[in-house]
C-alpha positions in Angstrom: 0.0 0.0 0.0 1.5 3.3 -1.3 1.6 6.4 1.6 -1.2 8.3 0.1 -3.1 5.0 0.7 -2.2 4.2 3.8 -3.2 7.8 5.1 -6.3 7.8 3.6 -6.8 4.2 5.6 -5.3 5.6 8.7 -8.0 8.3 8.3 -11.2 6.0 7.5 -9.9 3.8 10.2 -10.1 6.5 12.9 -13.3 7.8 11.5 -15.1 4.8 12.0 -14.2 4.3 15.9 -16.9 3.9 18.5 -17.5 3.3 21.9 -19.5 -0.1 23.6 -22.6 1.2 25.8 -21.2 -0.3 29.6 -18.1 -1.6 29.0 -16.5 1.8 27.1 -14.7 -0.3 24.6 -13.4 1.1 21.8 -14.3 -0.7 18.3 -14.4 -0.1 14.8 -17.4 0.3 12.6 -17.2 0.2 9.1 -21.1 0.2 9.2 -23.6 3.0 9.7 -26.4 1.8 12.7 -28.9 2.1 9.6 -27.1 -0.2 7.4 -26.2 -2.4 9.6 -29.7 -3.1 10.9 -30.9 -3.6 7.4 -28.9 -6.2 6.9 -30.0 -7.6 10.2 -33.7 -7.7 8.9 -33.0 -9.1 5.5 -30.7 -12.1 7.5 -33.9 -12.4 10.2 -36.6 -12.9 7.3 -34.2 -15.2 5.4 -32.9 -17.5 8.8 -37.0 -17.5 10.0 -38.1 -19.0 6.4 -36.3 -22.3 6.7 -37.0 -23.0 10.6 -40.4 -24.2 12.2 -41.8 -21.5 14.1 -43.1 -22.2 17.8 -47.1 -21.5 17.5 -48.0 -21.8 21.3 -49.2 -18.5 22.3 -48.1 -19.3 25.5 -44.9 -20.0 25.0 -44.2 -17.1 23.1 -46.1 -14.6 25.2 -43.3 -15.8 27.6 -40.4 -15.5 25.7 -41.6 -11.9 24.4 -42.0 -10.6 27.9 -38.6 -11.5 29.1 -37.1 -10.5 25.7 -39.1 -7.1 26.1 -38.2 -6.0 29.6 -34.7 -6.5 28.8 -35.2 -4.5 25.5 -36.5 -1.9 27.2 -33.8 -1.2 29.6 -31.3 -1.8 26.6 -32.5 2.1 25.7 -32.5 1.3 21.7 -35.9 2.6 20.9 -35.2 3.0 17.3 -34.5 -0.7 17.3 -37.8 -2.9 15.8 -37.3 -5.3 18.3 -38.2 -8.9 17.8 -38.3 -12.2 19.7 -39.5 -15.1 18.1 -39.1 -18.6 19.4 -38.0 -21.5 17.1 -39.5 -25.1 17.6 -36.1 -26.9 18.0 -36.3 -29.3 21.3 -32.4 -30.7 20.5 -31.2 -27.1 19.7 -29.7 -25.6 23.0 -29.1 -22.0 21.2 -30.1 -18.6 20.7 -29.0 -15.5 18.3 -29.6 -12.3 17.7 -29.0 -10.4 14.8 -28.5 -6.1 14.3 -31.0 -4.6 14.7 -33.0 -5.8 17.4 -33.7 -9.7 15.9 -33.5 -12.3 18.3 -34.5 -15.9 18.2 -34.9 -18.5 20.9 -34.7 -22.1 20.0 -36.6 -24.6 22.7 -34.0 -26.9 22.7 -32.6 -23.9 25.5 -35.3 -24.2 27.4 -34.2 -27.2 30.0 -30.8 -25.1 30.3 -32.3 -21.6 31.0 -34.7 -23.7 33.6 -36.9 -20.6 33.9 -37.2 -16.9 33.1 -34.1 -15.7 35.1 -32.1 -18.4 33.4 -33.9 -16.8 30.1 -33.3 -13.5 30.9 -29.3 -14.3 31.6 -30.2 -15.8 27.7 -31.4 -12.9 26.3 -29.4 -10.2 28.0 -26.6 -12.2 26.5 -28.0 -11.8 22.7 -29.4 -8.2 23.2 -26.0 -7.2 25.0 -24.7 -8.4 21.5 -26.8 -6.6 18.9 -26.4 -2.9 21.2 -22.8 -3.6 21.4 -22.7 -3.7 17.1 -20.9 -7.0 17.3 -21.9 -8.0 14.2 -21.1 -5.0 12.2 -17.6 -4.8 14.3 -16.8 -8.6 13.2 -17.7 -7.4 9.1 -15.3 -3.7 9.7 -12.4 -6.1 11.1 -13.3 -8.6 8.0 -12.5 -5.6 5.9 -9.2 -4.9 8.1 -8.2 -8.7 7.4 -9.2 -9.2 3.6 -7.3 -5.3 2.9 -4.1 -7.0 4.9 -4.2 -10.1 2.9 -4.6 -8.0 -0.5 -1.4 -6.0 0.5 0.4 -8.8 1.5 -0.5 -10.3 -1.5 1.2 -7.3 -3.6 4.4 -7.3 -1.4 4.6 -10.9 -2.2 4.4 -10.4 -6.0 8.4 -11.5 -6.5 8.3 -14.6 -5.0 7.5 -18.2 -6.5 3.8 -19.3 -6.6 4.6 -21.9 -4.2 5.8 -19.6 -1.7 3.5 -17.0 -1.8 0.7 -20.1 -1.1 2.9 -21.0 1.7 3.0 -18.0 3.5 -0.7 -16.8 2.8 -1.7 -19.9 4.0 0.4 -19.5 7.1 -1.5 -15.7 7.2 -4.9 -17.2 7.1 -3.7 -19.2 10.1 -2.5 -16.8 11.6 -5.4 -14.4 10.9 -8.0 -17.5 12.5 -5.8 -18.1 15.6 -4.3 -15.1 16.6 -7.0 -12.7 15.5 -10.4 -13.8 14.6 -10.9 -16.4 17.6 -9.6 -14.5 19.9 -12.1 -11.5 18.7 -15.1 -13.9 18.9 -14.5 -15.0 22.5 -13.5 -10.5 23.8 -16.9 -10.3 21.8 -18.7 -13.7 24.1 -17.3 -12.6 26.9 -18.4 -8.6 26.5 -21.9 -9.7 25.7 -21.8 -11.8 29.3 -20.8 -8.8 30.8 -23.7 -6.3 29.1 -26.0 -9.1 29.1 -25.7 -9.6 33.5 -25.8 -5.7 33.6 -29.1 -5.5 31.7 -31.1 -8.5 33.4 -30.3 -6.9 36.7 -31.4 -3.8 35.1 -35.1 -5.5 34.0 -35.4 -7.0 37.5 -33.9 -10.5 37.4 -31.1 -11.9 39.6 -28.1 -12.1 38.0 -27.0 -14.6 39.8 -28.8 -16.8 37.1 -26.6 -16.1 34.6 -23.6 -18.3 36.8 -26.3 -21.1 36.9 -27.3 -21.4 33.9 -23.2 -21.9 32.7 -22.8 -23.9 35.2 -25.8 -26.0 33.6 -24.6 -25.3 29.8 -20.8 -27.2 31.5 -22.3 -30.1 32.6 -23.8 -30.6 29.8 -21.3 -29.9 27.0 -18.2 -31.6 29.1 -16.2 -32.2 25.7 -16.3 -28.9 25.0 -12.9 -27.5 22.3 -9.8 -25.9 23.9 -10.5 -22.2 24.7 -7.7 -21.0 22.2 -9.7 -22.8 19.3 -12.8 -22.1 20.2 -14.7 -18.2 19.4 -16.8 -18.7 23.0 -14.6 -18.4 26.0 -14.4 -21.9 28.2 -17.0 -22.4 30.8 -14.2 -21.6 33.7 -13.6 -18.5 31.9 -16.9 -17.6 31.8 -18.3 -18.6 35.2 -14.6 -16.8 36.9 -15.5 -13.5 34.6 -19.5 -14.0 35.5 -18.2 -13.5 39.4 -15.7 -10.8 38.6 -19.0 -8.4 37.2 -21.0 -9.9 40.0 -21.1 -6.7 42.0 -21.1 -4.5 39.5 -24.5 -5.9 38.3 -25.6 -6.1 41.7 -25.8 -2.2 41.9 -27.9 -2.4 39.0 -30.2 -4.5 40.5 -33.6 -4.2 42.4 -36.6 -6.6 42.9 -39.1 -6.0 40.5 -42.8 -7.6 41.5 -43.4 -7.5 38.0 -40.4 -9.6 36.8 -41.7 -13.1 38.4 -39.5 -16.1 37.8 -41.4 -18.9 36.1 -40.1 -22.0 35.2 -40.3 -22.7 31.4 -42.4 -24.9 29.6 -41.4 -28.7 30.4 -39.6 -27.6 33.3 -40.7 -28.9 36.6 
């Protein structure tokens, strides 16, 4: 990359910083807000068209409170949020995508126990989508794919067989050392917005520690940390009591925010 290039990158680079609500994180943002959730709608219809969606009013009337009253204290009112639950018994999971679109598969259910276990679920995915994770991992794809491109040009006067050699070893490098890593600073931050904004809608956040402690014993053969994007469940339980009392200031008994257990639960 010539100098006038590089400046100009330097410049786009710094005028695309931004700050994480809570944790005051610095990130990059390639991404306005508007496009970002635009692309987060268009992924939400296109994800909801090939999974069954859970009909018991019920069920969802649940799911929606709890995803609501953590909304709400989220403070994203030009968000369209959305919460819809996916009929999925052997998927333990959730996502959320920019914008305010969330999904809840049943298969989670028996883990999350009951709505504080829930809530510690959804704080989790909303603490995501307010944090721009999505459009953060896309500006350091960017970063990555505009390294690569470079390197590729410095590399031009080498043999073919080298240059494959050593872009492989960058790809490596790039998965290991960067985009893992990246995934599991992103995990961990949503844990930490996520047990902030539950004690925020009312609910203890001393759920959040149970349900991982649940999620270990039942995935025992989980990957080593460093080759994983989610931080190990040690990791996350030992960081889950670090913010303890931080979340703790947050937190006050709501009436309103009853803890039910979830359906098939007893």
């Amino acid at each position: 990359m010539r100098p006038p290039i590089l400046l100009a990158f330097a410049v786009l680079v710094l005028a695309a910083c931004a700050t994480v609500p809570y944790t005051k994180r610095s990130q990059l943002l390639f991404l306005s807000e508007s496009q970002e959730m635009q692309l987060g709608a268009d992924a939400y219809k296109e994800v909801l068209k090939k999974e069954k969606i859970e009909t018991n009013a019920a069920v969802v009337a649940l799911v929606r409170d709890v995803g609501l009253r953590i909304a709400k204290v989220a403070n994203k009112p030009e968000y369209k949020w959305e919460f819809t639950v996916i009929d999925e018994p052997k998927t333990a999971n959730a996502f959320a995508l920019p914008g305010g679109k969330v999904a809840v598969y049943t298969g989670i259910f028996p883990v999350a126990h009951d709505t504080a276990g829930l809530a510690a679920v959804l704080g989790h995915e909303v603490g995501h989508a307010i944090a721009h994770h999505a459009g953060e991992r896309m500006s350091q794809g960017i970063i990555i794919q505009a390294i690569g491109t470079a390197a590729t040009v410095a590399l031009g006067s080498y043999s073919a067989g080298t240059q494959q050699a050593i872009m492989q070893a960058f790809g490596l490098g790039a998965q290991v050392g960067v985009i893992l890593p990246f995934g599991r600073s992103q995990e961990a931050e949503a844990d930490h917005i996520g047990l902030i904004l539950m004690a925020q809608a009312g609910y203890d956040p001393h759920a959040a520690l149970q349900l991982w402690q649940r999620f270990e014993q039942m995935n025992k053969q989980a990957p080593p940390e460093f080759l994983s994007t989610h931080p190990s469940y040690g990791t996350r339980e030992h960081n889950i009591q670090s913010w303890m009392p931080e979340a703790m200031s947050y937190y006050h008994e709501d009436a309103t925010a009853k803890v039910e257990l979830l359906p098939g639960e007893s």
